[in-house]
C-alpha positions as CSV (number, residue, x, y, z in Angstrom):
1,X,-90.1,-51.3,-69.2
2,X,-87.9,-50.0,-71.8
3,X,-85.2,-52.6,-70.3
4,X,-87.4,-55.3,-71.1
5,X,-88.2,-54.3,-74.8
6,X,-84.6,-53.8,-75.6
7,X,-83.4,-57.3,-73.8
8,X,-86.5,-59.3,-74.4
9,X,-88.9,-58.4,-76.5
10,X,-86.1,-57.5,-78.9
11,X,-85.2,-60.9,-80.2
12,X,-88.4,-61.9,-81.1
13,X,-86.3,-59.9,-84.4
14,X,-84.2,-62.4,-86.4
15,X,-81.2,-60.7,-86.7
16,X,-81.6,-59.6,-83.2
17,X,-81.8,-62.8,-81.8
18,X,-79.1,-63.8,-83.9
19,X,-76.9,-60.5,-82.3
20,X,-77.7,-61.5,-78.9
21,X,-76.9,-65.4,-79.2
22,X,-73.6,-64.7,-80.5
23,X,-72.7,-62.4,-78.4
24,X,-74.2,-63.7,-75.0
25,X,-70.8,-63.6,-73.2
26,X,-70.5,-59.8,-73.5
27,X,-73.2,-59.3,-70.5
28,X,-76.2,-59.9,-72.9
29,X,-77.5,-63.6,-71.6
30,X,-76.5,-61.4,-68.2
31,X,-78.5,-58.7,-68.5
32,X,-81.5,-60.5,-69.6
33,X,-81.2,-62.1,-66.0
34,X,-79.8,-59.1,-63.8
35,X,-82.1,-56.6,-65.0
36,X,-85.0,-58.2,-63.6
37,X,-83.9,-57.3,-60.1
38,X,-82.8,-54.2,-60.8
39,X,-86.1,-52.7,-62.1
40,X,-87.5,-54.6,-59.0
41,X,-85.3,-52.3,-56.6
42,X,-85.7,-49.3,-58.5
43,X,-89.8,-50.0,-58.3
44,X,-89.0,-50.5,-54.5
45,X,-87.1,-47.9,-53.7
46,X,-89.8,-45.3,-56.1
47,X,-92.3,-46.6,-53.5
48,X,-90.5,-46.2,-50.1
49,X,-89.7,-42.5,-51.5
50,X,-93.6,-42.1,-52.3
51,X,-95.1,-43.3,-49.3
52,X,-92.7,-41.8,-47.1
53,X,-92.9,-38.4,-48.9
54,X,-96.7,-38.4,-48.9
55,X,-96.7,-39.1,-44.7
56,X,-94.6,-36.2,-44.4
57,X,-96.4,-33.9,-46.9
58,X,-99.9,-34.7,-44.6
59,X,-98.8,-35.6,-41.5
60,X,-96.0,-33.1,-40.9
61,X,-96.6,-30.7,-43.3
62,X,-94.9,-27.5,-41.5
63,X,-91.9,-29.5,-40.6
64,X,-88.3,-28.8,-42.1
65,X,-87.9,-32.2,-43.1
66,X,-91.4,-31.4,-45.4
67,X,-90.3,-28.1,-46.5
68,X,-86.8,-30.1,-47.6
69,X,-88.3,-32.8,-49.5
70,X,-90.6,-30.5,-51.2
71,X,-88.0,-27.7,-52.1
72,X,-85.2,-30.5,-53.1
73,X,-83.7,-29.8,-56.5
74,X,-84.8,-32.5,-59.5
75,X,-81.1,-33.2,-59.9
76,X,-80.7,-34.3,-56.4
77,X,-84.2,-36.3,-56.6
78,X,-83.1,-38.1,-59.2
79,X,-79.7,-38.9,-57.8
80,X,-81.4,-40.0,-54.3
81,X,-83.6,-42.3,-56.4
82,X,-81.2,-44.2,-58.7
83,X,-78.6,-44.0,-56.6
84,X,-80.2,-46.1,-53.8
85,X,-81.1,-49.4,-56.3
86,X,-77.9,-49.5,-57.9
87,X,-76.0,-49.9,-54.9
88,X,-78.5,-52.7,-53.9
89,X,-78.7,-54.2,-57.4
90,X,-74.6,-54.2,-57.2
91,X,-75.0,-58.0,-55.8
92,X,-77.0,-59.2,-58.5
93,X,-75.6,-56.7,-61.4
94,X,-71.7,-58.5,-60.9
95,X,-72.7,-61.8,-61.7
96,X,-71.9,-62.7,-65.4
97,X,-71.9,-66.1,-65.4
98,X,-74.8,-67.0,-67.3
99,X,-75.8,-68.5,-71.1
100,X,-78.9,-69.2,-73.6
101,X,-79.8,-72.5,-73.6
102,X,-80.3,-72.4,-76.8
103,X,-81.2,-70.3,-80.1
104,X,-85.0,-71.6,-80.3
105,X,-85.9,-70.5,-76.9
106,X,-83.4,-68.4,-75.3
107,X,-83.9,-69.2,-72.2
108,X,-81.0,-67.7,-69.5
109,X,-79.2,-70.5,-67.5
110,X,-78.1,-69.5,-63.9
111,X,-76.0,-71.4,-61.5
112,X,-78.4,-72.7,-58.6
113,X,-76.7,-71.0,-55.7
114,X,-77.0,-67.8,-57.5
115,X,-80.3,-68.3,-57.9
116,X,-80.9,-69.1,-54.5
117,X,-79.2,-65.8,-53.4
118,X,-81.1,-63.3,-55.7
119,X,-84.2,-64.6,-54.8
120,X,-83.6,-64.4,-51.4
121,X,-82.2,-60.8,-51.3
122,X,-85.6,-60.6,-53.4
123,X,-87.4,-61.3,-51.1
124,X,-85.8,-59.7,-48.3
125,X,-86.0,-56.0,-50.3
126,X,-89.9,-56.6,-51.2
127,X,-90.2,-57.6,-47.2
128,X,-88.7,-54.3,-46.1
129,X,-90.7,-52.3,-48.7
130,X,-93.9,-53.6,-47.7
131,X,-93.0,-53.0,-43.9
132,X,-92.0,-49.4,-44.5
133,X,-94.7,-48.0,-46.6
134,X,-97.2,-50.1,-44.3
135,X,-95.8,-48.2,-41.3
136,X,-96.1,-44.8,-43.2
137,X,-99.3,-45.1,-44.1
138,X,-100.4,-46.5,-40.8
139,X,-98.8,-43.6,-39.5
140,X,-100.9,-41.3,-41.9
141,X,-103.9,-43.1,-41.6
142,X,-104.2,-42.3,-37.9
143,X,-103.3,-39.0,-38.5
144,X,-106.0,-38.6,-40.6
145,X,-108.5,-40.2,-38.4
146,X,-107.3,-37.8,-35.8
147,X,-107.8,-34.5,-37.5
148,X,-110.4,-35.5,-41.0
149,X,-112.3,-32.9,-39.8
150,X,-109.7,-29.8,-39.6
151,X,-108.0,-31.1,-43.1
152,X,-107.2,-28.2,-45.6
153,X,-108.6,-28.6,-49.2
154,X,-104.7,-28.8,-50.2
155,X,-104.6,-31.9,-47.5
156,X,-107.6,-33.3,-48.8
157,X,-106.0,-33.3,-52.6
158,X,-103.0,-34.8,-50.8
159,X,-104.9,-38.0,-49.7
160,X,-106.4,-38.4,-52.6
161,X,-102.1,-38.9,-54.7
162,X,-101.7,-40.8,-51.2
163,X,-104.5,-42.9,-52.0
164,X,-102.7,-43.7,-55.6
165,X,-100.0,-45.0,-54.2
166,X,-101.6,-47.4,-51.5
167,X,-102.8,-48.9,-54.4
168,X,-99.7,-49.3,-55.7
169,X,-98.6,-50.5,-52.5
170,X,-101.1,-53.6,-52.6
171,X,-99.5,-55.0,-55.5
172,X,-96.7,-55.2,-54.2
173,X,-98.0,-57.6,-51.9
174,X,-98.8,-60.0,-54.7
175,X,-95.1,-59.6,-55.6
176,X,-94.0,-59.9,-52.1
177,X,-96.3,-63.5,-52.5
178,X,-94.5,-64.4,-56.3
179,X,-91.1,-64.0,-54.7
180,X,-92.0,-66.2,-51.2
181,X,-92.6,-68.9,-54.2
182,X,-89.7,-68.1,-55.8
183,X,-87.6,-68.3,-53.3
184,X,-88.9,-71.6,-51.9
185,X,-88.4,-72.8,-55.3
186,X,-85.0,-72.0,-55.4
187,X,-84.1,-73.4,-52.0
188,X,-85.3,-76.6,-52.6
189,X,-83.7,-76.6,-56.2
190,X,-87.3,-77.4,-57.7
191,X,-86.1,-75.8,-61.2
192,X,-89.3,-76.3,-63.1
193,X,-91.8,-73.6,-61.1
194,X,-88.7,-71.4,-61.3
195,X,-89.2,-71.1,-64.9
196,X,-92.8,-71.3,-64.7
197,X,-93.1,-68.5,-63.0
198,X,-89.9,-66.6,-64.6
199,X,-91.9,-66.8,-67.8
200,X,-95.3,-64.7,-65.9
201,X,-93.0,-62.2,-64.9
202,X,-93.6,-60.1,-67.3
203,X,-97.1,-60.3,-66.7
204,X,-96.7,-58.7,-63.0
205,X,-93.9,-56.4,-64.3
206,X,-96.1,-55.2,-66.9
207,X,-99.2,-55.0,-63.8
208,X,-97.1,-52.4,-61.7
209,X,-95.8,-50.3,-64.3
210,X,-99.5,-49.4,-65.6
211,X,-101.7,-49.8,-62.0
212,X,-100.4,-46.1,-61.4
213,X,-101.7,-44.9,-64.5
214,X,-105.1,-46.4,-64.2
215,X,-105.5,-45.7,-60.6
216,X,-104.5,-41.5,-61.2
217,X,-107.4,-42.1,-64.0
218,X,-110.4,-43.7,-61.5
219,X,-109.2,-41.8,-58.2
220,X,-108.8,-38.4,-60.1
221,X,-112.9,-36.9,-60.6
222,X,-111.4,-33.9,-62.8
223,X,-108.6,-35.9,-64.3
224,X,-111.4,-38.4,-65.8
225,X,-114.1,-35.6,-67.1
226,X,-111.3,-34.4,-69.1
227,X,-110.7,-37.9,-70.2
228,X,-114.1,-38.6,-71.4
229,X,-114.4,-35.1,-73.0
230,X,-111.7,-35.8,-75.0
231,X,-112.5,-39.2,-76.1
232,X,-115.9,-37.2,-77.2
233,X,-114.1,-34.5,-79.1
234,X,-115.4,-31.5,-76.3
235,X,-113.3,-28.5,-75.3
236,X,-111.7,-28.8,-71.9
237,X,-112.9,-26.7,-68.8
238,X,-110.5,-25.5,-66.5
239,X,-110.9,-26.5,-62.7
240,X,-109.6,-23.7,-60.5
241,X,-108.8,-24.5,-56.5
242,X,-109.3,-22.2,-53.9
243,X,-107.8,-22.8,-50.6
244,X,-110.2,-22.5,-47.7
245,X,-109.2,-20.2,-45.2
């Protein structure tokens, strides 16, 4: 998001706008364009990490593969996770060939046939992701038919951050949906719904960035009573967990 506020929101400011219209060539007019698929594969591959992480947390929870996930160091976590969408994005992030249309509106102009490719690759990514996390948490979701009764209270807390990011997971749907438009758009070169629907963008950006939030607020019991005690000014009471033997 804070890509967006720099690129976009940002010259809504005079001299801003002013900055980035004269300077377009140097990447600017580029990276209002390219960034939109980068955060796009970054919020892809965070998914694919989640869902696969909380399958193996559950359904394999003794395994090595569990016991390396959950041991990994942050420095390598966060190397796995921006690593993977820039090399994706490296497609879309070498194109520089774009321009304002003008200072009024500064709208980004894109040759067709990159259009066409980046919505397709686009689509292909959001395919995959929905494919993968709907195979892990098929996978869990069996498993925890299988054994809901002999789940640990540890388990159970694990479901519920699972449950979070199915959520999650169902907008992306819609955004797998946005870019099968796109996409059709772009291969029959019908340029007007292109911009249509680049303009509501930040709509559905804005959607997945803060449907986590609200769904850790309604799924979390203990997470909301502290919520509404502090919106009422009352002291917070600590929840302690004991694990059931």
């Amino acid at each position: 998001m804070s890509l967006y506020f720099i690129i976009i929101v940002a010259r809504e400011i005079p001299f801003v706008r002013i900055f980035y219209f004269n300077y377009q060539e140097y990447y600017i007019a580029a990276a209002a364009y390219n960034h939109i698929y980068f955060i796009l594969y970054v919020r892809c591959t965070g998914i694919v990490l989640l869902s696969f992480q909380r399958y193996f947390v559950i359904a394999h929870s003794q395994s090595q593969i569990t016991t390396k996930i959950q041991t990994a160091p942050k420095l390598q976590v966060i190397v796995v996770y921006w690593t993977i969408p820039t090399l994706i994005s490296l497609v879309v992030l070498k194109d520089t060939n774009f321009h304002y249309n003008s200072y009024e509106s500064m709208a980004v102009i894109a040759e067709p046939d990159v259009i066409q490719r980046n919505t397709l690759m686009a689509l292909v990514v959001v395919s995959l992701t929905c494919i993968l996390c709907s195979l892990a948490y098929g996978g869990l979701f069996f498993f925890i038919r299988k054994n809901s009764k002999r789940l640990s209270t540890s388990l159970r807390r694990e479901v519920s951050l699972a449950a979070q990011v199915f959520i999650l997971l169902l907008a992306f749907f819609a955004i797998l949906v946005y870019y099968s438009f796109q996409n059709y758009f772009s291969q029959t070169q019908n340029t007007g719904p292109i911009f249509y629907m680049r303009a509501i963008y930040p709509m559905a950006n804005g959607f997945l960035s803060y449907i986590n939030p609200f769904c850790i607020l309604f799924l979390n019991r203990d997470l909301t009573k502290q919520v509404i005690r502090s919106v009422y000014c009352k002291k917070f009471k600590v929840v302690s967990f004991k694990e059931k033997v």
